[in-house]
C-alpha positions in Angstrom: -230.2 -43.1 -53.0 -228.9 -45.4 -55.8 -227.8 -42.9 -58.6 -227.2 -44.3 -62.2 -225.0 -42.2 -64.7 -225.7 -44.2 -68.0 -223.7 -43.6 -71.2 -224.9 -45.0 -74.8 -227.4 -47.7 -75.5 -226.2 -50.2 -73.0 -227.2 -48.5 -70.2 -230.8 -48.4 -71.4 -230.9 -52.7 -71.5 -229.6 -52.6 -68.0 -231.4 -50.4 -66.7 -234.8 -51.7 -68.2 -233.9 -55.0 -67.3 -234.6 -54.4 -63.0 -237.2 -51.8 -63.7 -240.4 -52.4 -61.3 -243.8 -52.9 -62.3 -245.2 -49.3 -63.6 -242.1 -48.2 -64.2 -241.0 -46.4 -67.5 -239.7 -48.4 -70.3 -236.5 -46.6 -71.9 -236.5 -47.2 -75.7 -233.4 -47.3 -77.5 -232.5 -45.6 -80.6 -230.3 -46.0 -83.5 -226.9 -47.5 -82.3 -224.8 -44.9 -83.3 -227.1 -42.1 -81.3 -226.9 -41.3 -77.7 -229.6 -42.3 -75.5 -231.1 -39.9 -73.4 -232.5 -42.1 -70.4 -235.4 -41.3 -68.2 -235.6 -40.9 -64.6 -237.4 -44.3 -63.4 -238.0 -46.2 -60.4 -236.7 -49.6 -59.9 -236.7 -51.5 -57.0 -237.7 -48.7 -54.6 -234.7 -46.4 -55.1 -234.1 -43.5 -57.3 -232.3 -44.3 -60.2 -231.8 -40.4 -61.8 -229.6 -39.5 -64.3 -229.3 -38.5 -68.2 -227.1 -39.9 -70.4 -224.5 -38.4 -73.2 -222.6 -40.9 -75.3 -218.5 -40.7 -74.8 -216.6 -39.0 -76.4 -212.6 -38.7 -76.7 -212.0 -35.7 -74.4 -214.5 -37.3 -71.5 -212.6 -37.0 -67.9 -214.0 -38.4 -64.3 -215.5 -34.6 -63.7 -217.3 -34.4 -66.8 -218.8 -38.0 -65.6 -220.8 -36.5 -62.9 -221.8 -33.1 -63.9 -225.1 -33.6 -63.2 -224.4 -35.1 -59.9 -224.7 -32.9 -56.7 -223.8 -36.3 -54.4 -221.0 -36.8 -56.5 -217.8 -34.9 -56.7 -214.0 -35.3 -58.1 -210.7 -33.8 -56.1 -207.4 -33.9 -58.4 -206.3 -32.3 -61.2 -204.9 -34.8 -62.6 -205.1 -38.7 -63.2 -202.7 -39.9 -60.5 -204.3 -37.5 -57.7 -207.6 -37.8 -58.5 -210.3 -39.1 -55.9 -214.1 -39.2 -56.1 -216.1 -37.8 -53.0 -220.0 -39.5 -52.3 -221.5 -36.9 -49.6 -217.9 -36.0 -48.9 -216.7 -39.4 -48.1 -213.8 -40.5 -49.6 -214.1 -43.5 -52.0 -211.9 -45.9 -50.4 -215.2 -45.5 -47.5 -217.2 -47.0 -50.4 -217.3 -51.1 -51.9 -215.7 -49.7 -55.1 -216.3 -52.3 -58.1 -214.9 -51.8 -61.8 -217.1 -54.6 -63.5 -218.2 -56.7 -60.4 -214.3 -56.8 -59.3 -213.9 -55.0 -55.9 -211.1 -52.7 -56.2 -208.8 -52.2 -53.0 -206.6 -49.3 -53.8 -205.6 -47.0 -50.7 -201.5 -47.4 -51.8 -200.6 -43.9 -51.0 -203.0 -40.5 -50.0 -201.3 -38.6 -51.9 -202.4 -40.4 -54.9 -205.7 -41.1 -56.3 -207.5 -44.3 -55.6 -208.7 -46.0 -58.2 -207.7 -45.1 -62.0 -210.6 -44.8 -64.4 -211.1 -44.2 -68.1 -214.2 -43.2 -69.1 -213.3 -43.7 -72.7 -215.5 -47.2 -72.6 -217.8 -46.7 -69.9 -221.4 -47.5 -70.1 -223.1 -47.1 -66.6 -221.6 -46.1 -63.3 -223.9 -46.7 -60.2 -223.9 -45.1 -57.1 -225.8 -46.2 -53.7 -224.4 -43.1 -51.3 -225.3 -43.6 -48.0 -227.5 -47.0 -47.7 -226.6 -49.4 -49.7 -227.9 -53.4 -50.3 -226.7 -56.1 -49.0 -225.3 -57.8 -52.2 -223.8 -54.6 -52.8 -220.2 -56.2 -51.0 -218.3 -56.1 -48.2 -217.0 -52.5 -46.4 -219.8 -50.9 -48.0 -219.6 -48.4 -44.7 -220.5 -45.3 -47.0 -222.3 -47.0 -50.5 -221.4 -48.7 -53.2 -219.8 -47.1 -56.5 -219.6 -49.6 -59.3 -218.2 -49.1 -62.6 -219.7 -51.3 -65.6 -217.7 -51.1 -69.2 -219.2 -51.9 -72.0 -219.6 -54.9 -74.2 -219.4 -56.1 -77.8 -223.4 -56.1 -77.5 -223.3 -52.4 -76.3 -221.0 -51.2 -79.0 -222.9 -53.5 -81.8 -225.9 -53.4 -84.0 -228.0 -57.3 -83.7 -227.2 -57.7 -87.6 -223.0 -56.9 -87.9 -220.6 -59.1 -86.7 -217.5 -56.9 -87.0 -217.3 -53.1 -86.0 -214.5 -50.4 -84.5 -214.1 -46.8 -83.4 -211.0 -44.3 -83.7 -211.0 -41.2 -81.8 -208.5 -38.0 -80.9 -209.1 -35.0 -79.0 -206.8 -31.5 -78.7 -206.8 -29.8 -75.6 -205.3 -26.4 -75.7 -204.0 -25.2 -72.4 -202.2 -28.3 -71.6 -201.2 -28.9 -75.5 -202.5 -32.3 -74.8 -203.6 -35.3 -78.0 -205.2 -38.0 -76.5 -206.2 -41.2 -78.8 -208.4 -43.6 -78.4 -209.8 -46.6 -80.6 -211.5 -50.1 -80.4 -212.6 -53.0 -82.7 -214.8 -55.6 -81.5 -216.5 -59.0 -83.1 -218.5 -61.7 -82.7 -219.3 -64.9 -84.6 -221.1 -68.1 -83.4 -221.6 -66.9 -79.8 -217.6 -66.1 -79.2 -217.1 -62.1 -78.6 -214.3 -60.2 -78.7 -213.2 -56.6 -77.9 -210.4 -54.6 -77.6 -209.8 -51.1 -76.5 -206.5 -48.9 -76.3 -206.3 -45.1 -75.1 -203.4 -42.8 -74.7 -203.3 -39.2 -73.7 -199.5 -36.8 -73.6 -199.2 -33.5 -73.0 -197.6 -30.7 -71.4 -198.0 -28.9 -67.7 -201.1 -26.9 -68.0 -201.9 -23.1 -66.8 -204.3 -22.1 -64.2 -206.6 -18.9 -64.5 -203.9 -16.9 -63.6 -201.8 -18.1 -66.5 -199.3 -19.7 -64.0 -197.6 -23.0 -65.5 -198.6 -25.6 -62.8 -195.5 -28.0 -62.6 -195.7 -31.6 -62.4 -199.1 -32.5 -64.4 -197.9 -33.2 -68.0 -200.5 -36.1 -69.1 -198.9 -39.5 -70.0 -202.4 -42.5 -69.5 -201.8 -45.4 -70.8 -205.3 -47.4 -70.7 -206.4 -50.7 -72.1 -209.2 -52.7 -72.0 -209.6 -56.4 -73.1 -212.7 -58.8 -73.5 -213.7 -62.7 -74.2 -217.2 -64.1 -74.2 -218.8 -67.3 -74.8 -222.8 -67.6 -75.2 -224.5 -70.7 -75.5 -227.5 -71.2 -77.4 -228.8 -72.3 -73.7 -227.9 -68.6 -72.6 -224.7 -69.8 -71.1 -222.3 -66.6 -70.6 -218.7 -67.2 -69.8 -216.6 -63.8 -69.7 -213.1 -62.5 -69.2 -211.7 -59.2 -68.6 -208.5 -58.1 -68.3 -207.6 -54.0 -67.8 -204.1 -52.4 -67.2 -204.1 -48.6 -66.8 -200.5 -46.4 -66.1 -199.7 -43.1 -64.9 -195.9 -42.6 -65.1 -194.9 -39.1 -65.6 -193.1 -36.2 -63.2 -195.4 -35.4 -60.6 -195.0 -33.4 -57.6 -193.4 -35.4 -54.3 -196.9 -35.3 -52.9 -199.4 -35.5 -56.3 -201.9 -33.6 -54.8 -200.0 -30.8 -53.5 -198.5 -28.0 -55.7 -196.0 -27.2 -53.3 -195.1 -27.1 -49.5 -193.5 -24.2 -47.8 -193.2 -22.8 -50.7 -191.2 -25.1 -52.6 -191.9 -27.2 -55.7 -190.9 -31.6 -54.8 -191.0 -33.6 -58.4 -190.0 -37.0 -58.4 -190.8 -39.9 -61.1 -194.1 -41.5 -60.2 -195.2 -44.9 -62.0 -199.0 -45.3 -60.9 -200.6 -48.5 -62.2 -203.7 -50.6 -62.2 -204.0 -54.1 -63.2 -207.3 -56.0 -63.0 -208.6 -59.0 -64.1 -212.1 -61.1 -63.7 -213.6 -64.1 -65.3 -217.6 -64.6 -64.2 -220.4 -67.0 -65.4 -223.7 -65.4 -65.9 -227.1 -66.6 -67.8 -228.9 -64.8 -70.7 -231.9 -66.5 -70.5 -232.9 -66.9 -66.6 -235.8 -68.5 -64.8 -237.7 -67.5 -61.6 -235.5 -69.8 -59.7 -231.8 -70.0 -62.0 -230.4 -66.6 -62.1 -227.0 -67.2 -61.4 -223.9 -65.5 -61.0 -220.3 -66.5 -60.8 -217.3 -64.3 -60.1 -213.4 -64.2 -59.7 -210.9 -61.7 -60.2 -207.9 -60.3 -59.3 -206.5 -56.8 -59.1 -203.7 -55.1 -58.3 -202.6 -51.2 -57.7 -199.3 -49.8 -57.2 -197.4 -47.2 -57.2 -193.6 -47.0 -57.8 -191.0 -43.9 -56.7 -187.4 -44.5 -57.0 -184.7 -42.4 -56.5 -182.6 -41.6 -59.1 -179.4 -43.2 -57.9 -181.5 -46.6 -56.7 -180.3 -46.0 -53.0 -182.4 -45.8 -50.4 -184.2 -42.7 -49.1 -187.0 -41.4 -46.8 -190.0 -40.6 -49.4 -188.8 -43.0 -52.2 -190.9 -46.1 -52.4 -192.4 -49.7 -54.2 -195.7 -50.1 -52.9 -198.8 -52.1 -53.7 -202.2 -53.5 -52.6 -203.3 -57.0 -54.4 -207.1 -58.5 -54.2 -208.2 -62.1 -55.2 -211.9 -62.3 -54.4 -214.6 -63.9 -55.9 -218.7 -64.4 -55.4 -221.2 -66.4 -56.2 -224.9 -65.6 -55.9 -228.6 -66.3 -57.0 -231.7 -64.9 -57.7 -235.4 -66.3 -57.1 -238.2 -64.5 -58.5 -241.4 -65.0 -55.5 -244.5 -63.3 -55.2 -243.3 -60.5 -53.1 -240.3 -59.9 -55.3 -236.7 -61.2 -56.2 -234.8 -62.5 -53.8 -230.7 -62.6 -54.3 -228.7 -64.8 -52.3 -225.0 -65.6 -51.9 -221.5 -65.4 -50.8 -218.1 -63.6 -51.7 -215.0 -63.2 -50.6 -211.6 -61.2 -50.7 -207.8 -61.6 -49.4 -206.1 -58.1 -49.4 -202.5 -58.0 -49.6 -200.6 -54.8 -48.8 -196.6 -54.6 -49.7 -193.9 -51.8 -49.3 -190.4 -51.9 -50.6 -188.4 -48.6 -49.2 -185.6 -50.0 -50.6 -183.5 -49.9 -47.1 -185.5 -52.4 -44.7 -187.4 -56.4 -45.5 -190.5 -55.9 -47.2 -193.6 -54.3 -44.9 -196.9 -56.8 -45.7 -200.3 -56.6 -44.5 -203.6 -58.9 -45.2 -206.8 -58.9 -45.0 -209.3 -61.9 -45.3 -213.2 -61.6 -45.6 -215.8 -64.2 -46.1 -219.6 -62.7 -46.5 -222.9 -64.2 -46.9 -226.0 -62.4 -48.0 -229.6 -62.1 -48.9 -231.8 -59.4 -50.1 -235.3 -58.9 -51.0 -236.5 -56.5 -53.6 -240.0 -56.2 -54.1 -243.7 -54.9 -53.7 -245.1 -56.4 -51.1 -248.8 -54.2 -51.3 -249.7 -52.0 -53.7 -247.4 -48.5 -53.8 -245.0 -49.8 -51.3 -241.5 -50.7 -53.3 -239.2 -52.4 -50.8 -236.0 -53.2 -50.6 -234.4 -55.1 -47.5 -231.2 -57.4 -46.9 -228.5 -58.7 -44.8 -224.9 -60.0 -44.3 -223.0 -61.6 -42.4 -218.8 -61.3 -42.4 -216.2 -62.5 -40.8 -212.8 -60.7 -41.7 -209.3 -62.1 -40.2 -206.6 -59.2 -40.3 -202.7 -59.9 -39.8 -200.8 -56.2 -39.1 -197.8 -55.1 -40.5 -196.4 -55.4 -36.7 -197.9 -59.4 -37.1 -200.7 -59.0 -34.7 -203.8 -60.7 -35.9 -207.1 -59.4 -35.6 -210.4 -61.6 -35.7 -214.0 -59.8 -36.0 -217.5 -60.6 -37.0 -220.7 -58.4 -37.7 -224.2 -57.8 -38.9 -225.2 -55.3 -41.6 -228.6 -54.9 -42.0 -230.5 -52.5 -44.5 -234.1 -51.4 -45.2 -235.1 -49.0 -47.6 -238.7 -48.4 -48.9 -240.8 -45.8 -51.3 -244.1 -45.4 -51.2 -246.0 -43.9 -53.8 -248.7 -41.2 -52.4 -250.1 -40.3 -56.0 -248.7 -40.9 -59.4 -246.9 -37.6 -59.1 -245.2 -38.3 -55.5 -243.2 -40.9 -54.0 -241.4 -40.8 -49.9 -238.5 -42.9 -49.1 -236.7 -43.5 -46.4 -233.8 -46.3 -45.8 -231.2 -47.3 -42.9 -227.8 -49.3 -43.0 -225.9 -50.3 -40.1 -223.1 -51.9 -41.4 -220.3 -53.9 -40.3 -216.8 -52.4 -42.2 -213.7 -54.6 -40.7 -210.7 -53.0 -40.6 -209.4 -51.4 -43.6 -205.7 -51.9 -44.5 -203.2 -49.3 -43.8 -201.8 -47.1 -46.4 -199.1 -49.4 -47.8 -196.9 -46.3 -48.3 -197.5 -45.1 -45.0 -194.3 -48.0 -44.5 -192.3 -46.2 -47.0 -190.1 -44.2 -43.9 -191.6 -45.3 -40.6 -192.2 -48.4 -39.0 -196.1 -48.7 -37.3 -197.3 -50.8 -34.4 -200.7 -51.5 -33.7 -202.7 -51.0 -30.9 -203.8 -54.6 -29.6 -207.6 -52.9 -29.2 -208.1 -51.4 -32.9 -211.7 -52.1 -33.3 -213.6 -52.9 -36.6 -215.3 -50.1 -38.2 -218.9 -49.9 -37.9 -221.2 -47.5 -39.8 -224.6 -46.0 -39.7 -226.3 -44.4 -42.6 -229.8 -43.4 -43.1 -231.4 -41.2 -45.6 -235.3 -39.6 -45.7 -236.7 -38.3 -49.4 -239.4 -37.2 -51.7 -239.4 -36.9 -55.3 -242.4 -35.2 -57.3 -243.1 -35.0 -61.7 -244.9 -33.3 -63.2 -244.9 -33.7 -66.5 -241.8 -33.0 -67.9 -240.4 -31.8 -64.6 -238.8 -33.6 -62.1 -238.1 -32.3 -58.3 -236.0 -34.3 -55.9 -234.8 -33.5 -52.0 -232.7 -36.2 -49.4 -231.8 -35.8 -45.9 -228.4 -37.8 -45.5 -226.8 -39.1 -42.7 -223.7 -41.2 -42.2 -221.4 -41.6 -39.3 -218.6 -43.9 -39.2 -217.2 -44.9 -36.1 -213.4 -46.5 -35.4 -211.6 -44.7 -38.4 -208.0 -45.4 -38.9 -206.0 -43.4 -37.0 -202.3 -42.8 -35.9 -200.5 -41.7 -32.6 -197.6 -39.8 -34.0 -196.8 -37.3 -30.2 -193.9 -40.4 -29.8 -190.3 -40.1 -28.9 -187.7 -39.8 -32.1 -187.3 -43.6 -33.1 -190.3 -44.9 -31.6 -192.6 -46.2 -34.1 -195.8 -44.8 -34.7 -199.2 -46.6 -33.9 -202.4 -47.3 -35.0 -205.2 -46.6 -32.5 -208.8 -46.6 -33.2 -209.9 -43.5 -34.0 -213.3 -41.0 -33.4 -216.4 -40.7 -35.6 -216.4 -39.5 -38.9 -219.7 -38.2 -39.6 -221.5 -36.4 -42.5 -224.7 -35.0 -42.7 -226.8 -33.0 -45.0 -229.6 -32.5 -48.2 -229.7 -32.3 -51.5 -232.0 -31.0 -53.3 -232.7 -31.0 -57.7 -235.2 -30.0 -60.2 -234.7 -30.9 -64.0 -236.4 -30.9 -67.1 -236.5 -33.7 -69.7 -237.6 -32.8 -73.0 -237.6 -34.0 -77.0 -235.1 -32.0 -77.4 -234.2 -29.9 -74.4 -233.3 -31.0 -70.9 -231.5 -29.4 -68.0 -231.1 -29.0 -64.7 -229.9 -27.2 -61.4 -229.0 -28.8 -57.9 -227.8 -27.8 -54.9 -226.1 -29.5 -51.7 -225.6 -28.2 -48.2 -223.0 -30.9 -46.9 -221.1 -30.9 -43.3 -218.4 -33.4 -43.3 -217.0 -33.6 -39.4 -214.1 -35.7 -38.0 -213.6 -35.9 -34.5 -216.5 -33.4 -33.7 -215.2 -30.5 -35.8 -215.6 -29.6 -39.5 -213.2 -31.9 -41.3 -209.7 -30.4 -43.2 -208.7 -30.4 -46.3 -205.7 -32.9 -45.7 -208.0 -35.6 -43.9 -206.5 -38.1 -46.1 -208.3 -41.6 -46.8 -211.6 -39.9 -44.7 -213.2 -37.2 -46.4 -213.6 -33.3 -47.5 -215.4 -30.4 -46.7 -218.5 -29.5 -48.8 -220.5 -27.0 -47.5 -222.8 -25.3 -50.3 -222.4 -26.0 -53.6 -224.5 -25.5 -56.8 -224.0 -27.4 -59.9 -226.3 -26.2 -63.7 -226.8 -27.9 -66.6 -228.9 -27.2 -69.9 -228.4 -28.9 -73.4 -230.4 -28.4 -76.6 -230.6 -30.8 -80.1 -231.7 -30.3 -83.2 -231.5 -34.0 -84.7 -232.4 -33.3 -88.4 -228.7 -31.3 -88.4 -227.0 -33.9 -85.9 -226.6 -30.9 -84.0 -226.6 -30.6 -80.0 -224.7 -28.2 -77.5 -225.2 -27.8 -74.0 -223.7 -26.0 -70.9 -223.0 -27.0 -67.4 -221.5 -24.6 -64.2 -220.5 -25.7 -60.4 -220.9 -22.8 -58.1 -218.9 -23.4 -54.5 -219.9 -20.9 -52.0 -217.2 -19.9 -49.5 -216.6 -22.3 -46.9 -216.0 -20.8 -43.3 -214.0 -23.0 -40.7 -214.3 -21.8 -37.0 -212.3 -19.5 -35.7 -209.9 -22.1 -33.6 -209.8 -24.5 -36.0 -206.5 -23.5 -37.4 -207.7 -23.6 -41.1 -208.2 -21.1 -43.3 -211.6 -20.7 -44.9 -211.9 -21.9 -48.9 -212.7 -19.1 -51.4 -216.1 -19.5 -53.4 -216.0 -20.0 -57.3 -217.5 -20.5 -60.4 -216.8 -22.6 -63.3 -218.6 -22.7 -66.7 -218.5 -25.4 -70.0 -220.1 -25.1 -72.7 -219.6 -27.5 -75.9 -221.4 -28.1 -79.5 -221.6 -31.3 -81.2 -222.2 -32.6 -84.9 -222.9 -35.6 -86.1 -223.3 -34.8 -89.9 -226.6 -36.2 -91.6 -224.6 -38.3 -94.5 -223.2 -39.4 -92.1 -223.9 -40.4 -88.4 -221.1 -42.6 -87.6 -218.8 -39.5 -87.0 -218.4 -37.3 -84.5 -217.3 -33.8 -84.1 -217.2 -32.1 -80.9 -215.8 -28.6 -79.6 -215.8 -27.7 -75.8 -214.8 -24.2 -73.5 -213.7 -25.3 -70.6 -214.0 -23.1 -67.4 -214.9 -20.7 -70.2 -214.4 -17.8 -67.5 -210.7 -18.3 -67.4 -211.5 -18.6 -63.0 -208.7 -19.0 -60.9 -209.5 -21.8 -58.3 -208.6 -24.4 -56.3 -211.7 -27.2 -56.6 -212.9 -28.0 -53.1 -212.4 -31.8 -53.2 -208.8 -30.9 -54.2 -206.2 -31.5 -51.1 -204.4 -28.9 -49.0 -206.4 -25.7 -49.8 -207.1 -24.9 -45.9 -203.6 -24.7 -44.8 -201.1 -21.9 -45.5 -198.4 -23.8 -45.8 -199.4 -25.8 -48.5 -200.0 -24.5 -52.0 -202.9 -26.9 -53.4 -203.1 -27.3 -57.0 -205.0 -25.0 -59.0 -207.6 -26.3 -61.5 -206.8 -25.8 -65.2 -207.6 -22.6 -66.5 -209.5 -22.1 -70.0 -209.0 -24.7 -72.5 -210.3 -25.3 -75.7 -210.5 -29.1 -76.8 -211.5 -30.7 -80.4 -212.4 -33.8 -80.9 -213.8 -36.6 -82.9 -214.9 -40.0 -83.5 -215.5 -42.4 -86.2 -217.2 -45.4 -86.1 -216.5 -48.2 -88.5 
């Protein structure tokens, strides 16, 4: 399934733009409004999701709300991770604005770092994913588009901004936010700056939770050049930085009972520069791409001497693509090539550096069409060939197939089936960079490439206003990273191929889209297993348990006033681990939001905006958050309630 969560008016031109014949159109309105989108059909895949413009206090969670397939771990910015079908992102080709992001640094630490603040579509294919969709794609795609000067501008004005600021009470947190953007004689430009700083905040039981005072630093820069031809030439640059006290291990509250904090400097750098065309024919669509991105995360001791635990460690990408698309009479065809060097370095301040590198060249091709009449079709391939030098300087050559098919077929007007299948060829994923931090690693001279299987079976029925959705899901990944640690004191440690990581499930949905009402209730039944037994809540870099979980939401406007308010709840039930599995079952929980919004009628340009969250005060440990199975480790406890303000003003 390709999920799209759109935000603001420039998800509604993207979206329109691949939408298949007989699909619905999504009109627009006024720029300063947000644009509820339809549920359409393009290309043969779902594309389902509503849309809410951004507003200061926005986090990752609040991004997929309406997402059963979709879930965030983490309490906070340097430990959070997002979770497709329980897979863990780095399982996914994770793009931020066509740049593929390679951020595994630590597992203790979150991924990727993400600010909503200027997003304007994030798409998800969970499961099967195309061929054009990038390399490593073993469990989807997840790519993040920002917006543009375009998006944030009315046809007729060449100069515009926006200023923002939220409150949030529990963690006694201002975050600010603001942008100004131009454009004259086809040049663009755009610049964005966020900050957030606050204190620890309390869970539901009014416990202090050390270690998760807020200190984001996020920026956001852009140049364009348009031709009258249609000619697009743009860069983007993006640095985002996480450097506050956090606890030894950010995911963790505390181990045997005792509370680690230690400086942790968590960054993100990224930069791309790609050629596009405005104005495309059925045979010049083209699409050029470079970029460059770079994650680390930095934990020095306080003296500068060296010490198990205390590290320098990054993972750089330079990767690039270059692709086409030909309109024929069975559909559009896209064609191309990319590549990516991954470079992995450790600094434990005591031994040379530790570097790792990775090298992949892919080609592809994938048709998207309707071949007959009802029958939407999507199908592809690619070819890669990735070249791996270890830590230990063994090299590592593979090649491999990944072929994809997905189809729906529409059996009245009212009901579509679908069905696809991916095998796909994943290479070997870097180590953890700072996994080198306090031991050396070998490598076994048979580690295998990973391979992956997904396959997914659906049906989706409207009527009217109501839409009804349900997906059988299956992926299973075979030769995960693994580590043979039962080795004598000194001995290194080594990588071995490891067993299947598999996840399996459905999901099913019904919503309603009104004028002025919409909402919606969904519910998963997810089993995430490694190694032939339900997965743990420490199986770092691979996945989480899910089990059943139920996630609400319902939102009401009255756009004479400006007014609109809405709710949303995720119920977990409790999740049972066998009895010899040595983990301790996860508690069941609730949590409800609810916000209002006005936009006053003199006035439409500003914002202002009041949420409850977990309006029940619940005390609860979020079951993508680490460590919650296992006695020993106190996991960190979601935030209790909090009241936030905020507000926006658009110039």
């Amino acid at each position: 399934m390709v999920l799209v969560a759109g935000i603001g008016t420039a998800h509604a031109q993207a979206a329109t733009s691949t939408v298949a014949p007989g699909a619905t159109e999504i009109a627009a309105k006024d720029g300063d409004k947000p644009v509820l989108l339809k549920p359409v059909t393009v290309q043969g895949e779902a594309i389902v999701e509503g849309a809410v413009e951004p507003n200061s206090s926005m986090t990752l969670k609040e991004l997929f709300v309406e997402q059963i397939s979709v879930n965030v771990g983490g309490t906070t910015a340097s430990s959070q991770k997002v979770f497709v079908n329980g897979l863990e992102e780095n399982n996914l080709n994770v793009q931020i604005d066509g740049a593929r992001q390679s951020n595994n640094v630590w597992h203790h630490n979150a991924n990727t770092l993400i600010d909503p603040g200027l997003l304007k579509a994030v798409i998800i294919e969970a499961g099967v994913a195309a061929a054009d969709a990038g390399p490593g794609a073993v469990g989807g795609s997840l790519r993040y588009e920002t917006k543009d000067v375009a998006d944030l501008l009315d046809k007729d004005r060449k100069v515009g901004a926006f200023v923002g600021g939220s409150y949030d009470s529990n963690s006694e947190t201002f975050s600010q936010s603001g942008a100004g953007y131009g454009r004259h004689k086809g040049f663009e430009a755009l610049g964005y700056v966020s900050h957030a700083d606050g204190s620890n905040y309390e869970d539901g039981g009014g416990n202090t939770v050390q270690g998760t005072a807020p200190n984001l630093l996020s920026t956001l820069g852009k140049l364009a050049w348009e031709s009258a031809a249609g000619d697009r030439i743009e860069a983007t640059g993006q640095y985002m930085v996480d450097d506050a006290i956090r606890p030894y291990r950010a995911n963790f509250a505390a181990v045997r009972g005792t509370v680690l904090l230690a400086p942790n400097k968590f960054t993100r750098r990224s930069g791309s520069l790609q050629y596009t065309t405005t104005q495309p024919t059925d045979s010049f669509d083209p699409e050029l791409r470079i970029y460059l991105n770079r994650s680390g995360i930095e934990r020095p001791t306080a003296d500068g001497l060296a010490a198990r635990g205390y590290f320098d460690s990054s993972v750089t990408s330079i990767g690039g693509l270059a692709q086409n698309r030909f309109k024929t009479r069975i559909g559009t065809i896209t064609a191309g090539a990319d590549l990516y060097s991954d470079r992995s370095s450790t600094d434990n301040y005591a031994d040379p550096l530790f570097r790792e590198k990775a090298v992949n060249v892919g080609l592809f091709t994938q048709l998207r069409g309707e071949p007959i009449e009802r029958l939407q079709l999507s199908t592809g391939l690619r070819l890669d060939r990735q070249e791996y030098r270890a830590v230990d300087d063994q090299s590592f050559g593979n090649t491999g197939l990944s072929p994809n098919v997905s189809a729906t077929f529409e059996v009245t007007p009212s009901l579509n089936l679908n069905a696809g299948y991916a095998y796909v060829f994943g290479g070997i994923p870097l180590a953890e960079s700072g996994l080198f931090h306090s031991f050396p690693y070998v490598y076994s001279p048979d580690v295998e490439a990973q391979k992956a299987r997904n396959g997914k079976l659906g049906a989706e029925y409207s009527l009217q206003q109501f839409r009804f959705v349900a997906e059988l899901f299956s992926t299973t990944l075979a030769n995960t990273a693994a580590y043979f640690e039962d080795v004598a004191e000194g001995e290194p440690f080594v990588r071995v191929t490891g067993p299947d990581l598999k996840t399996e499930g459905y999901n099913l949905s019904a919503r309603f889209e009104g004028e002025q009402a919409r909402g919606g209730v969904s519910f998963t039944h997810t089993d995430v297993e490694y190694n032939n037994a339900g997965i743990g809540t420490t199986a770092f870099t691979y996945g989480s348990p899910v089990g059943d979980i139920f996630k609400l939401y319902a939102s009401y406007s009255l756009p004479a006033y400006g007014l609109s308010a809405g709710a949303s709840s995720e119920i977990a039930l409790k999740y049972d681990y066998s009895a010899d599995s040595g983990n301790n079952d996860l508690a069941g929980y609730e949590v409800v939001n609810v916000y209002a919004e006005w936009r006053p009628s003199f006035y439409r340009a500003l914002s202002l905006r009041v949420e409850a969250n977990n309006l029940l005060d619940a005390e609860y440990v979020n079951r993508f958050s680490a460590g919650g199975s296992l006695g020993f480790i106190s996991a960190l406890k979601d935030p209790g309630r909090s009241i936030v303000l905020s507000t926006r003003l658009v110039f």
